[in-house]
C-alpha positions as CSV (number, residue, x, y, z in Angstrom):
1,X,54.4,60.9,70.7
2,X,51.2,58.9,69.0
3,X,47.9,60.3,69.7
4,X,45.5,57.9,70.9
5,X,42.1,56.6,68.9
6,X,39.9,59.2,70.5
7,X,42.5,61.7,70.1
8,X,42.2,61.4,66.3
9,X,39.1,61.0,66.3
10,X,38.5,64.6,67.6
11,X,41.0,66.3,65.7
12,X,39.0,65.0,62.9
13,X,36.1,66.6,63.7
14,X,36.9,69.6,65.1
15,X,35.4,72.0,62.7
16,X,32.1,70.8,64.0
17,X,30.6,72.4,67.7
18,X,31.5,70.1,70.7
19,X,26.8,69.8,71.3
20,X,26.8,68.0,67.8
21,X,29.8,65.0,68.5
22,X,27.8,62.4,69.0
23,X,29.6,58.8,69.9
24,X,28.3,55.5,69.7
25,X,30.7,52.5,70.6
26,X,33.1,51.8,68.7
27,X,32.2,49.5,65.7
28,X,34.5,46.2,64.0
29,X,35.1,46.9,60.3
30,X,32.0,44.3,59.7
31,X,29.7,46.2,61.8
32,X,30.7,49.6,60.1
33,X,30.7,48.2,56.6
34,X,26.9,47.3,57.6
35,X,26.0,50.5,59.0
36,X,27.5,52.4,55.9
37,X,25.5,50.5,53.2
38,X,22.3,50.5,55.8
39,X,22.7,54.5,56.0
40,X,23.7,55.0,52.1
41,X,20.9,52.8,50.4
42,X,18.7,54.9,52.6
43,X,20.0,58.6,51.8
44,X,21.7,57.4,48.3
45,X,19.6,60.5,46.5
46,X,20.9,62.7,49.2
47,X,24.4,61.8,49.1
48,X,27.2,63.1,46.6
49,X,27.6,61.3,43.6
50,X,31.6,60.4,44.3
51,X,31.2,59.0,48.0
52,X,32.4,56.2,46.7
53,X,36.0,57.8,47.0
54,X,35.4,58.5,50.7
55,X,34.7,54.8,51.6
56,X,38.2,54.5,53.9
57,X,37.6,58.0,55.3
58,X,33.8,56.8,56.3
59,X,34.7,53.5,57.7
60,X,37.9,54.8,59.4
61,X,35.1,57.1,61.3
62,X,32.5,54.8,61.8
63,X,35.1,52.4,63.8
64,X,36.2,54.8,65.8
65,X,32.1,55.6,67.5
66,X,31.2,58.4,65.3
67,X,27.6,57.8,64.4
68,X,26.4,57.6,60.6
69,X,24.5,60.6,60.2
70,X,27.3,62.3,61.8
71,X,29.9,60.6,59.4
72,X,28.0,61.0,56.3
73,X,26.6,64.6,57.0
74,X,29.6,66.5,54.9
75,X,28.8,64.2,51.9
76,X,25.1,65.3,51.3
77,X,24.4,67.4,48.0
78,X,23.5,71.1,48.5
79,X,20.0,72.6,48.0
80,X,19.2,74.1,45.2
81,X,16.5,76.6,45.3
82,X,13.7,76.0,42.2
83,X,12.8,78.6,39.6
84,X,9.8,79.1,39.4
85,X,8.6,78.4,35.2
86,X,7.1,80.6,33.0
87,X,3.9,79.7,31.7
88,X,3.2,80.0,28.3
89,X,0.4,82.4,27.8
């Protein structure tokens, strides 16, 4: 039996809680290929380095209504906490 678009598109995301899915209508491969440069030349120092390799995966999401920030949110580089420095006496 195939599984449907949506159906996909929630077994993809189910690690995340059902309050933060968030779709938009679907998008042509055009219209996500926009949206995923608009939201990576705005987050680019945010982002991993290698997103690059997850261009399919992102698009693939995009298309099916998934919005940006929820499409791009496993790709953002963790926090690192500061050190404070020494100051040399």
């Amino acid at each position: 039996m195939q599984r449907s678009k949506a159906i996909t598109s929630v077994v993809s995301i189910a690690r995340q809680p059902a309050a933060s899915v968030r779709l938009v209508s679907p998008l042509t491969e055009a219209e996500a290929a926009q949206a995923m440069w608009n939201y990576y030349k705005n987050h680019k120092a945010q982002l991993i380095a290698h997103i690059k390799d997850y261009r399919a995966t992102i698009l693939s999401q995009l298309m099916t209504g998934l919005s940006a920030e929820q499409v791009f949110a496993p790709f953002f580089r963790l926090a690192v906490a500061v050190q404070p420095s020494k100051r040399a006496a």
